[in-house]
mmCIF file as gemmi writes it, N, C-alpha and C atoms, coordinates in Angstrom:
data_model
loop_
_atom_site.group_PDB
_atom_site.id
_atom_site.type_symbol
_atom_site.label_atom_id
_atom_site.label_alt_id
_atom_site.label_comp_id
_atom_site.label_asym_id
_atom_site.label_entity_id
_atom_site.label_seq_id
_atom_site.pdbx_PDB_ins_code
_atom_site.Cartn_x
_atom_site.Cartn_y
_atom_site.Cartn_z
_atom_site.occupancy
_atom_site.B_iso_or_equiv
_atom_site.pdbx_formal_charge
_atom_site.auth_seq_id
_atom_site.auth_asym_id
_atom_site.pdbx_PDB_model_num
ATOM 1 N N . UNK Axp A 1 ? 107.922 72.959 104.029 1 0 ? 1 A 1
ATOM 2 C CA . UNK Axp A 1 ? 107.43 73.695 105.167 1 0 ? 1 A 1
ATOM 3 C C . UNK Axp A 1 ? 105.944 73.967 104.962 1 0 ? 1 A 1
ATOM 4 N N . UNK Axp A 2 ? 105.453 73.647 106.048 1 0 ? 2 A 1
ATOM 5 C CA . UNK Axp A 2 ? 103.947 73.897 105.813 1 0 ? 2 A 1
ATOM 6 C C . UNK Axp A 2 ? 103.447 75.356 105.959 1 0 ? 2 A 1
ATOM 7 N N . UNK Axp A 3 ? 102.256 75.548 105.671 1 0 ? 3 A 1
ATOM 8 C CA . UNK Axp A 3 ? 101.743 77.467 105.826 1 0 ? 3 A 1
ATOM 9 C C . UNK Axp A 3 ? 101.18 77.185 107.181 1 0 ? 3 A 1
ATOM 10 N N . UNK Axp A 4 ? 100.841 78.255 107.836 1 0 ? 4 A 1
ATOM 11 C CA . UNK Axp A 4 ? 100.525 78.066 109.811 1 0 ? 4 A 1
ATOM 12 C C . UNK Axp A 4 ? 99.661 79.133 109.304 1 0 ? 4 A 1
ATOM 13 N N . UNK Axp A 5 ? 98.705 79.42 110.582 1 0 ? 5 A 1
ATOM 14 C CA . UNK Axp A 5 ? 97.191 80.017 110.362 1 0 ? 5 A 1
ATOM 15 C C . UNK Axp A 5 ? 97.526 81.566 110.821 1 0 ? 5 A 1
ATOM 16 N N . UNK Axp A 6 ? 98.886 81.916 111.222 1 0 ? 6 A 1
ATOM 17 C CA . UNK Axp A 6 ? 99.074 83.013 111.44 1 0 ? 6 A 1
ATOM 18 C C . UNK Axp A 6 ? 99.586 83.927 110.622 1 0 ? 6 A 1
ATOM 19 N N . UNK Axp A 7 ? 99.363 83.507 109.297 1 0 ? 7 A 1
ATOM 20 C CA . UNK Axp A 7 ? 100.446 83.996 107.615 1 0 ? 7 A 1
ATOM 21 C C . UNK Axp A 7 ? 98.879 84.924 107.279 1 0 ? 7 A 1
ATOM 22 N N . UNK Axp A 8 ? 99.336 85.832 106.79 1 0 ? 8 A 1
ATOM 23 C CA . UNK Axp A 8 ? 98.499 87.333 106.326 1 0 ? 8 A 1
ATOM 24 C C . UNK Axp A 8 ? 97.232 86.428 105.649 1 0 ? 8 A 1
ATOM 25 N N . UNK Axp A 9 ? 96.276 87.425 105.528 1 0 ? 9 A 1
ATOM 26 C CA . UNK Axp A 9 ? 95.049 87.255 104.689 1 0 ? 9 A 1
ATOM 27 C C . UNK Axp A 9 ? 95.543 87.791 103.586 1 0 ? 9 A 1
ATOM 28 N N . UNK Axp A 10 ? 94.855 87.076 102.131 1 0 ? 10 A 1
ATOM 29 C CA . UNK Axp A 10 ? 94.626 87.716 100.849 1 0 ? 10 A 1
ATOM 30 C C . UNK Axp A 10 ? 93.865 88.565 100.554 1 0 ? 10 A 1
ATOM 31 N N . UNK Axp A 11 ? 92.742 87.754 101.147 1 0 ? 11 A 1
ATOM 32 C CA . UNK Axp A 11 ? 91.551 88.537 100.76 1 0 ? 11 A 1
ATOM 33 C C . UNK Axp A 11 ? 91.056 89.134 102.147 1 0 ? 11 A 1
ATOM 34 N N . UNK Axp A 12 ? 90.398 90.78 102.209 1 0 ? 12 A 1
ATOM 35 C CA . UNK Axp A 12 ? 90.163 91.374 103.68 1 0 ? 12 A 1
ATOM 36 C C . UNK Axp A 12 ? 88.676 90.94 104.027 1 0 ? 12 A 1
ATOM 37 N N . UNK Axp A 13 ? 88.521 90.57 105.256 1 0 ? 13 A 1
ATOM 38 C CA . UNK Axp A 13 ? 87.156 90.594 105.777 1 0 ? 13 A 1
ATOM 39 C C . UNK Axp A 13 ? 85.938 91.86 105.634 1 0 ? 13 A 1
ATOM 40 N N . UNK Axp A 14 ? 85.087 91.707 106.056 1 0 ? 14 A 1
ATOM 41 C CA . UNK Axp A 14 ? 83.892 92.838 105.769 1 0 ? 14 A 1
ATOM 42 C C . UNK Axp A 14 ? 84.948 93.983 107.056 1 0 ? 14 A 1
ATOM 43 N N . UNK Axp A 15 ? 85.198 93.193 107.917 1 0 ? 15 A 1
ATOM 44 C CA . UNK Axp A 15 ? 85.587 94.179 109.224 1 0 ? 15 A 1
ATOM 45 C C . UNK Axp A 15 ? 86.652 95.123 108.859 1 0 ? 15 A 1
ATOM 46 N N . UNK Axp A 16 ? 87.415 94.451 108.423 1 0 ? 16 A 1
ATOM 47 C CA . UNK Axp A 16 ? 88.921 94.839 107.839 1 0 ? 16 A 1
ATOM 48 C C . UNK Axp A 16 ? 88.577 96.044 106.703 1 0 ? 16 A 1
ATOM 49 N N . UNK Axp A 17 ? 87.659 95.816 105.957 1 0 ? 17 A 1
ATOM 50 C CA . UNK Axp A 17 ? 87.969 96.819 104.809 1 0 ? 17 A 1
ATOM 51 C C . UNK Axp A 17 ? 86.745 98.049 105.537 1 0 ? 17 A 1
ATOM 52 N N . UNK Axp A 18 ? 85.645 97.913 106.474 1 0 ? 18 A 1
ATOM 53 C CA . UNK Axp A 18 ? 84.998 98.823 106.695 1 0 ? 18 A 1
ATOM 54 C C . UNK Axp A 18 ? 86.537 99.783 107.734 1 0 ? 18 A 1
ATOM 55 N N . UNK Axp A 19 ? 87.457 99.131 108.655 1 0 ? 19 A 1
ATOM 56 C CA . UNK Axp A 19 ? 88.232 99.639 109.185 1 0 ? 19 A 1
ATOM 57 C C . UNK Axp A 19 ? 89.5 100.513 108.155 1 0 ? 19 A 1
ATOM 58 N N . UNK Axp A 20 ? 89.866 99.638 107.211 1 0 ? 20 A 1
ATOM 59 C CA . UNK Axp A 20 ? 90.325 100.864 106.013 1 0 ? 20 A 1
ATOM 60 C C . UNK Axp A 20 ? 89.978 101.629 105.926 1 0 ? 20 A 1
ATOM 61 N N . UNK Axp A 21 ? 88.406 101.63 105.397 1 0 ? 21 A 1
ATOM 62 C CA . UNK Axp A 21 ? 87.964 102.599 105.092 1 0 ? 21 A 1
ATOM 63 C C . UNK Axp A 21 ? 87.588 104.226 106.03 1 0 ? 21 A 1
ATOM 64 N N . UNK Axp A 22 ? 87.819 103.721 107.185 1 0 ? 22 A 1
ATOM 65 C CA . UNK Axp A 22 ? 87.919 104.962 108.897 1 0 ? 22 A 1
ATOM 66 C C . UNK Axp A 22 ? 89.05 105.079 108.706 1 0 ? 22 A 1
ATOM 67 N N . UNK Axp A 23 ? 90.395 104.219 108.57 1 0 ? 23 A 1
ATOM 68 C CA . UNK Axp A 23 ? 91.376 104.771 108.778 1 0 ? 23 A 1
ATOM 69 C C . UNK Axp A 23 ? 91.767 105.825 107.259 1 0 ? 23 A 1
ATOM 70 N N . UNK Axp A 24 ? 91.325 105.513 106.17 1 0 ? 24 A 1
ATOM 71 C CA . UNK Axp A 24 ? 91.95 106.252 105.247 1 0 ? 24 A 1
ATOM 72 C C . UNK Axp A 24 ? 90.775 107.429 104.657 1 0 ? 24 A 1
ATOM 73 N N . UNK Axp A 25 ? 89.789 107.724 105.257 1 0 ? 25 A 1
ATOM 74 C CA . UNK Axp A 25 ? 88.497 108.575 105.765 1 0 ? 25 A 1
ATOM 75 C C . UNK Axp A 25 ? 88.196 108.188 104.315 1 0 ? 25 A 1
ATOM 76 N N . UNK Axp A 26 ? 87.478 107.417 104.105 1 0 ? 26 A 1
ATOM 77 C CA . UNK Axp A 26 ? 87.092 106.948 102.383 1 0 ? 26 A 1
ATOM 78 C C . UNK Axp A 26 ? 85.503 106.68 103.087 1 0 ? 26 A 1
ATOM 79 N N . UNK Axp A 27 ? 84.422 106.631 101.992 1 0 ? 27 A 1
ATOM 80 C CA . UNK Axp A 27 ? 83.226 106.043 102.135 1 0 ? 27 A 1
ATOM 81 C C . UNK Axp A 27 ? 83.087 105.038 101.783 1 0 ? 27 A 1
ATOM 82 N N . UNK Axp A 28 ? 81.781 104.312 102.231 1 0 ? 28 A 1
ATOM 83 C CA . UNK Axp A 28 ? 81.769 103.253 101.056 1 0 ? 28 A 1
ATOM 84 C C . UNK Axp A 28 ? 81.153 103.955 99.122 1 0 ? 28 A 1
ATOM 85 N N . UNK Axp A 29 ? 80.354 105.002 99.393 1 0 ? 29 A 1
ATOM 86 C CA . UNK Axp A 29 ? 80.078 105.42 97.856 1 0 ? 29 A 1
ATOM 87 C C . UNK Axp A 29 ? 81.546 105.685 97.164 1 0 ? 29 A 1
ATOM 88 N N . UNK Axp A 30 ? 82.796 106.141 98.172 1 0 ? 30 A 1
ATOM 89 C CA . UNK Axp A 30 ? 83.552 106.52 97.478 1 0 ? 30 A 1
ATOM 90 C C . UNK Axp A 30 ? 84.009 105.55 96.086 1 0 ? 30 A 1
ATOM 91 N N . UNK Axp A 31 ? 84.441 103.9 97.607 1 0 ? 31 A 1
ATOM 92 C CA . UNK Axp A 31 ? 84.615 102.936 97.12 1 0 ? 31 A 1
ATOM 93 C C . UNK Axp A 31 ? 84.173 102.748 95.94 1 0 ? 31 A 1
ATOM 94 N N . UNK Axp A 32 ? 82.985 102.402 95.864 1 0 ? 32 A 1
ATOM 95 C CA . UNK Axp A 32 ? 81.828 101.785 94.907 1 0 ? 32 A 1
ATOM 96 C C . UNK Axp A 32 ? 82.345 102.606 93.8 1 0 ? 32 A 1
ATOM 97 N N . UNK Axp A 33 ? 82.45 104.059 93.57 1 0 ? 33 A 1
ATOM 98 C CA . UNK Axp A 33 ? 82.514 105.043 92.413 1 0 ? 33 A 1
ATOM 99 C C . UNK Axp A 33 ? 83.636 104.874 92.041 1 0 ? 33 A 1
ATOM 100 N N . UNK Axp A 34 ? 84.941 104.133 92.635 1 0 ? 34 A 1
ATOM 101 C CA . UNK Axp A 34 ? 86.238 103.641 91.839 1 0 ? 34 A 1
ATOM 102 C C . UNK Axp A 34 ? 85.894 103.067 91.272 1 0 ? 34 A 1
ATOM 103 N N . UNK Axp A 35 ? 85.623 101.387 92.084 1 0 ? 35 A 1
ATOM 104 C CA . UNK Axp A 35 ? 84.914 100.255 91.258 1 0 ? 35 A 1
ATOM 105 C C . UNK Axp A 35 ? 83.975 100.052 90.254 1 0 ? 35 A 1
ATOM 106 N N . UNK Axp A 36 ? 83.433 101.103 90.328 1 0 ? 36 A 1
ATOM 107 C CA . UNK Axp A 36 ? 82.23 101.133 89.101 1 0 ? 36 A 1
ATOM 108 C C . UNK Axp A 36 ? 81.318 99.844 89.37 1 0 ? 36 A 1
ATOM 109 N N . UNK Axp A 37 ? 80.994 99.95 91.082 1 0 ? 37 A 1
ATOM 110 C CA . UNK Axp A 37 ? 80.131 99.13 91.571 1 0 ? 37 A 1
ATOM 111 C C . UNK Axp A 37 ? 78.49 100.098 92.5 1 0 ? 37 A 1
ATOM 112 N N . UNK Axp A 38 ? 77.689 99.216 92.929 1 0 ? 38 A 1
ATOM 113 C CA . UNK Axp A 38 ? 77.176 100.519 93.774 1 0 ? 38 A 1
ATOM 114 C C . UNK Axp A 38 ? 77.214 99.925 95.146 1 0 ? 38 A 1
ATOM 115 N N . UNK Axp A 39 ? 77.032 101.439 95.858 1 0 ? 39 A 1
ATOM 116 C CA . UNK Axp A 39 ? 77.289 101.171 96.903 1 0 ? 39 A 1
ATOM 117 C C . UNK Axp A 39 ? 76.47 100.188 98.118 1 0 ? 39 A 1
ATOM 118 N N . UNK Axp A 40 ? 75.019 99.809 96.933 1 0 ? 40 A 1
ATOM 119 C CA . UNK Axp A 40 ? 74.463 98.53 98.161 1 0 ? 40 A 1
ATOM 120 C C . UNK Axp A 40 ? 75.093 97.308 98.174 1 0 ? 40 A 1
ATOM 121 N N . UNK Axp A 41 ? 75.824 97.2 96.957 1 0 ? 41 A 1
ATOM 122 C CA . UNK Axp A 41 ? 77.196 95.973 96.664 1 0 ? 41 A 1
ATOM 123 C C . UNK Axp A 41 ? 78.108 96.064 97.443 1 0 ? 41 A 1
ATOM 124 N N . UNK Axp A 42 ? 78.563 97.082 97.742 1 0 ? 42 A 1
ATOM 125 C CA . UNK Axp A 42 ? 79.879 96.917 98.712 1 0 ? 42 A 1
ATOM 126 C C . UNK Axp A 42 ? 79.387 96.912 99.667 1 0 ? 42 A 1
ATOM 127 N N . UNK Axp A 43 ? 78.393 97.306 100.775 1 0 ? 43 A 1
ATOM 128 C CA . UNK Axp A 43 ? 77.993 97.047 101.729 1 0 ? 43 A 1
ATOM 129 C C . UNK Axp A 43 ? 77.502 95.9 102.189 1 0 ? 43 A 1
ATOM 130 N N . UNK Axp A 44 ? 76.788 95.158 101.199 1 0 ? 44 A 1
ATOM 131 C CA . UNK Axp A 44 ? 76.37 93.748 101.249 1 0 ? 44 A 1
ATOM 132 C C . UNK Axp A 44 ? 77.86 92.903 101.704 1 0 ? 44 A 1
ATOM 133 N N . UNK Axp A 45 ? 78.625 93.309 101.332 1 0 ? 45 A 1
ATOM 134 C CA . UNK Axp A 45 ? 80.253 92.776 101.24 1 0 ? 45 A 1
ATOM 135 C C . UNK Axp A 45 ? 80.782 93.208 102.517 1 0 ? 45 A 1
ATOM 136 N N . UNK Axp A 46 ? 80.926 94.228 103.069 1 0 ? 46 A 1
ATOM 137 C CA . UNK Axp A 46 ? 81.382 94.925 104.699 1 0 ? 46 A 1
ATOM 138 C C . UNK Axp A 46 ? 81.01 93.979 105.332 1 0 ? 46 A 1
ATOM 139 N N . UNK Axp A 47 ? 79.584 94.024 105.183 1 0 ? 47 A 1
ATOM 140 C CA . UNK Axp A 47 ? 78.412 93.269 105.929 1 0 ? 47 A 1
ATOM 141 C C . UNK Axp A 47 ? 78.667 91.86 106.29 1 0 ? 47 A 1
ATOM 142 N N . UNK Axp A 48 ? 79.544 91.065 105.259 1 0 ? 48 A 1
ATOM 143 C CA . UNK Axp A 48 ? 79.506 89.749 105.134 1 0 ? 48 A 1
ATOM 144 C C . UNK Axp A 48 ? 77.861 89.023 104.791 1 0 ? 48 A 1
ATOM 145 N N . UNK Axp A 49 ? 77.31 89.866 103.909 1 0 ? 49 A 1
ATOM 146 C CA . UNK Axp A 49 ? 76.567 88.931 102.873 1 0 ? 49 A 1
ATOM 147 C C . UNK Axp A 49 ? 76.426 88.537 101.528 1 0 ? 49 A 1
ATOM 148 N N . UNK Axp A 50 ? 77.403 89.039 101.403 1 0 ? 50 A 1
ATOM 149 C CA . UNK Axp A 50 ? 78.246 88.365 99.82 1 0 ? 50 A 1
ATOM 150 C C . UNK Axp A 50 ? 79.666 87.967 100.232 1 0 ? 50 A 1
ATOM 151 N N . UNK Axp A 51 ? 80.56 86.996 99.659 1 0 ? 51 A 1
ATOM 152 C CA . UNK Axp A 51 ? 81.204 86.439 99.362 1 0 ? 51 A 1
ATOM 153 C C . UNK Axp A 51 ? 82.205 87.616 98.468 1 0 ? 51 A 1
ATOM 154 N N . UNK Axp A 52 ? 81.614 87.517 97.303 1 0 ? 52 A 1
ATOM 155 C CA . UNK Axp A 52 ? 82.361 88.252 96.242 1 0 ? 52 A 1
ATOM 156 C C . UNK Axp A 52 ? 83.657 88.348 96.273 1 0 ? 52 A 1
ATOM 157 N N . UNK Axp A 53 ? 85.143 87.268 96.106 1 0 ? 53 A 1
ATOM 158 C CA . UNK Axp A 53 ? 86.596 86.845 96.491 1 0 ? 53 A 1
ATOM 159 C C . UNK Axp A 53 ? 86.959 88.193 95.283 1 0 ? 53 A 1
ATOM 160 N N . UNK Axp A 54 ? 86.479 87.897 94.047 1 0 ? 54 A 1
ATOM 161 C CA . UNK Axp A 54 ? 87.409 88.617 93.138 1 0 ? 54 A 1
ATOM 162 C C . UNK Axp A 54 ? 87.281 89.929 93.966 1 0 ? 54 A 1
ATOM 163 N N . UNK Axp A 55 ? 85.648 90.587 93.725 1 0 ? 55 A 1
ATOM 164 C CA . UNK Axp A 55 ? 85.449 92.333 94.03 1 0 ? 55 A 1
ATOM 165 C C . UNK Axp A 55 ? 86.334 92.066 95.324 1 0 ? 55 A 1
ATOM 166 N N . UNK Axp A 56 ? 86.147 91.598 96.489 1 0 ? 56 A 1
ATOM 167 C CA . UNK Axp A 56 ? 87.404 91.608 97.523 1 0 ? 56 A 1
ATOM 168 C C . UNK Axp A 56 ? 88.793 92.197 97.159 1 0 ? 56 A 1
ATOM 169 N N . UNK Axp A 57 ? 89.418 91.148 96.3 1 0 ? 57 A 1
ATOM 170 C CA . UNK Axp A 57 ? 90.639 91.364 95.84 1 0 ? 57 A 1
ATOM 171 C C . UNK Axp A 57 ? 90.915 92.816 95.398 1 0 ? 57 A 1
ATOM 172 N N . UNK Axp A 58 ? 89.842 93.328 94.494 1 0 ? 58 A 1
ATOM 173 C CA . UNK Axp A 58 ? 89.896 94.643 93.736 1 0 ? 58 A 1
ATOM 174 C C . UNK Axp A 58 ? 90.081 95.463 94.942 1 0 ? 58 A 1
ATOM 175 N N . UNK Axp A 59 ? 88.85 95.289 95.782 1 0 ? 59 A 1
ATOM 176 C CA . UNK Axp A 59 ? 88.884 96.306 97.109 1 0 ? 59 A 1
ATOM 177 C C . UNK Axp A 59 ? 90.132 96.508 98.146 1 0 ? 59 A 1
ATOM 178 N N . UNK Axp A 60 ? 90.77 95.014 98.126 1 0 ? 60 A 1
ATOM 179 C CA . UNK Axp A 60 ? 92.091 95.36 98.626 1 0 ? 60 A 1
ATOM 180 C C . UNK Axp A 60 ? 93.245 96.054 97.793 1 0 ? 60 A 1
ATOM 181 N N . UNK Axp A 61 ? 93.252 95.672 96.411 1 0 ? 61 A 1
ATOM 182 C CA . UNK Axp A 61 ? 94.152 96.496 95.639 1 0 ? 61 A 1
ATOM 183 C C . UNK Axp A 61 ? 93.794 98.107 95.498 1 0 ? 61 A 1
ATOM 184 N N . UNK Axp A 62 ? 92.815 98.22 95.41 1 0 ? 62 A 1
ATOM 185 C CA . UNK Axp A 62 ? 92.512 99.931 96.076 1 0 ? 62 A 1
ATOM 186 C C . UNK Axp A 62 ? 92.368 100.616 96.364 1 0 ? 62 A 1
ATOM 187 N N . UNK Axp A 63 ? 92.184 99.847 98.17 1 0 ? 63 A 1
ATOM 188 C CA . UNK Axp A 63 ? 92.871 100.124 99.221 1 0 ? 63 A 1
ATOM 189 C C . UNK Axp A 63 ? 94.311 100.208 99.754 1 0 ? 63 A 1
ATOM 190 N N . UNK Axp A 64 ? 95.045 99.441 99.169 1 0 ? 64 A 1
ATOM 191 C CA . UNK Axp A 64 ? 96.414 99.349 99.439 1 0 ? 64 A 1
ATOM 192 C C . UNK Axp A 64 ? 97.151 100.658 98.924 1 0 ? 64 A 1
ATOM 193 N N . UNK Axp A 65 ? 96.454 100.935 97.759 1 0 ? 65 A 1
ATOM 194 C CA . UNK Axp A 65 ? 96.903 101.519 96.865 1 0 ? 65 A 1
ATOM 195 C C . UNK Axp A 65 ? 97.412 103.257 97.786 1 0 ? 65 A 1
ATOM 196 N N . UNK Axp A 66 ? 95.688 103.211 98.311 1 0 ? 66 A 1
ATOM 197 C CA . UNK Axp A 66 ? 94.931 104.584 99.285 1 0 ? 66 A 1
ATOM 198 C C . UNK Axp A 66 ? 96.161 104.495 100.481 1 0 ? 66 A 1
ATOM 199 N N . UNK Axp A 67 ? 96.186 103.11 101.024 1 0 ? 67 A 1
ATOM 200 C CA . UNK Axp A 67 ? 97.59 103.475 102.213 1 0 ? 67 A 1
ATOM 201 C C . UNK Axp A 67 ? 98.532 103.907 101.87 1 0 ? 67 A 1
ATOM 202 N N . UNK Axp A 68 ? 99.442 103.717 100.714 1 0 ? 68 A 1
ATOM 203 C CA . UNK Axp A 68 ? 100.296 103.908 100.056 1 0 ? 68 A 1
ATOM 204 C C . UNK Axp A 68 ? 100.188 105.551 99.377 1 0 ? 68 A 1
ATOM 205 N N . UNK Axp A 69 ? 99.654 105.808 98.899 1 0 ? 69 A 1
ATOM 206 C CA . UNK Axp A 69 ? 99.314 107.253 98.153 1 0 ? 69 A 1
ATOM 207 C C . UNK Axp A 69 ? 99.559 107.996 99.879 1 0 ? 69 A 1
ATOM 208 N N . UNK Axp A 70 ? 99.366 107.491 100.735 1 0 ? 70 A 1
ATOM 209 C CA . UNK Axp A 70 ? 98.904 108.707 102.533 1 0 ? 70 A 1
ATOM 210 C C . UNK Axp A 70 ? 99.937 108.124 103.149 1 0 ? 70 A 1
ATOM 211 N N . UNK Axp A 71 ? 100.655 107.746 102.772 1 0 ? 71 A 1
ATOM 212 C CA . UNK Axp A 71 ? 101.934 107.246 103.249 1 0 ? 71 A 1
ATOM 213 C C . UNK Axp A 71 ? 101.897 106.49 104.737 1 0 ? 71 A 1
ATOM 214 N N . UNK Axp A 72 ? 100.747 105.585 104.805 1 0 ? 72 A 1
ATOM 215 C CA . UNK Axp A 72 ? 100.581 104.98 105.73 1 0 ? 72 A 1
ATOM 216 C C . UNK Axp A 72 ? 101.021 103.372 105.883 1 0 ? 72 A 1
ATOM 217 N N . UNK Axp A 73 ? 101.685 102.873 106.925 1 0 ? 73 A 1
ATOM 218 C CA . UNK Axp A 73 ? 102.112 101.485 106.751 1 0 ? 73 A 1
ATOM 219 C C . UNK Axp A 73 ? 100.86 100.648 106.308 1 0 ? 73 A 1
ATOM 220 N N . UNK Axp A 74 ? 100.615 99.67 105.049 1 0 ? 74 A 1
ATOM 221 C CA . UNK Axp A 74 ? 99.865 98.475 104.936 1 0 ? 74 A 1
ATOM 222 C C . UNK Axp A 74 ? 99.377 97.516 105.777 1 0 ? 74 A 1
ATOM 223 N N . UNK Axp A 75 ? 98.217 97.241 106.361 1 0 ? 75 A 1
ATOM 224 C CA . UNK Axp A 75 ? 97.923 96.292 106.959 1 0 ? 75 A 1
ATOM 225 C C . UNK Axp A 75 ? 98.36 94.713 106.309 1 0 ? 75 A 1
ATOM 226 N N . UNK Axp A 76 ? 98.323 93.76 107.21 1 0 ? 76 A 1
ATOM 227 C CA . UNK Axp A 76 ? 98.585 92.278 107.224 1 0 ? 76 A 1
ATOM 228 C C . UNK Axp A 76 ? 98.333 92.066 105.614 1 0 ? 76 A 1
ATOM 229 N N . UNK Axp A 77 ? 96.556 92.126 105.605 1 0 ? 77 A 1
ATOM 230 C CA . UNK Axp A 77 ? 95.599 91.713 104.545 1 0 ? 77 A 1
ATOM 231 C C . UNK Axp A 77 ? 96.01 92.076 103.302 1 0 ? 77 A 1
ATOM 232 N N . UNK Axp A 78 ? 96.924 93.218 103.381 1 0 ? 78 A 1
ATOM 233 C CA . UNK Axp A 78 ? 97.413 94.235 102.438 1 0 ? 78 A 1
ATOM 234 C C . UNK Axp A 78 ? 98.075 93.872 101.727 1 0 ? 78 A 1
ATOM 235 N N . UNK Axp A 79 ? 99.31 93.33 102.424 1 0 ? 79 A 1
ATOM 236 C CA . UNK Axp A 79 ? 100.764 93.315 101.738 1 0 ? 79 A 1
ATOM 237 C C . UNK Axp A 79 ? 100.623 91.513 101.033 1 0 ? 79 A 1
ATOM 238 N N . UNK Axp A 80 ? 101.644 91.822 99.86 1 0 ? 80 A 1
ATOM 239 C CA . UNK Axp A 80 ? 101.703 90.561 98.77 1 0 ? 80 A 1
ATOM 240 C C . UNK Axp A 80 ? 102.254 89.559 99.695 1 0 ? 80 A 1
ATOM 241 N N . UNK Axp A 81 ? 101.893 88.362 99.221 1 0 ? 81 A 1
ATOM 242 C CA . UNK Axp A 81 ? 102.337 87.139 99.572 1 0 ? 81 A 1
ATOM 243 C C . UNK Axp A 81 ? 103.214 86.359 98.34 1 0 ? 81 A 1
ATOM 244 N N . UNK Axp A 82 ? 104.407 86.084 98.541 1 0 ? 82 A 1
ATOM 245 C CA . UNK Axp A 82 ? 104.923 85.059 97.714 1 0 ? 82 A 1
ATOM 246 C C . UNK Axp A 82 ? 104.215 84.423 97.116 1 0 ? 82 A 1
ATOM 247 N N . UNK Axp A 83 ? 103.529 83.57 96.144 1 0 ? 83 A 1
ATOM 248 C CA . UNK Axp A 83 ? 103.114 82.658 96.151 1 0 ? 83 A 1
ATOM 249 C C . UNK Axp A 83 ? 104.05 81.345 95.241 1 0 ? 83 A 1
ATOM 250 N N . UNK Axp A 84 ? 104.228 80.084 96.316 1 0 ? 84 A 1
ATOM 251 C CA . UNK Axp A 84 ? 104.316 79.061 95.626 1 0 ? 84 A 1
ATOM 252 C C . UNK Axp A 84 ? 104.247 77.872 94.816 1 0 ? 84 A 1
């Protein structure tokens, strides 16, 4: 069976994680001060002018984490994928 273009994201877009971040009232400094990144890094990233797949990944794992702790359902981008 093939994968179709409508199967979840792994990794969240700049849009997606600035929208986490309204829905779960987080900043981006907050962000950054988990990550032990700064915050012109993660914005460069919202922004879509970095790439950065891994820091992505991190940012979705703690974010997911933040829906979960507020007992809020996970977005698409969020939730694990099988992988085969």
């Amino acid at each position: 069976m093939s994968r179709t273009k409508c199967q979840a994201q792994a990794i969240p877009t700049g849009k997606q994680i600035k929208k986490a971040l309204i829905d779960l009232d987080l900043r981006p400094f907050d962000l950054a001060k988990d990550l032990g990144v700064s915050v012109l890094y993660i914005r460069m990233i919202t922004n879509e002018k970095r790439a950065a797949k891994d820091m992505r990944k991190k940012i979705a794992k703690r974010l997911a984490m933040e829906y979960r702790r507020n007992g809020y359902c996970l977005p698409a981008w969020a939730q694990q994928r099988k992988e085969q």
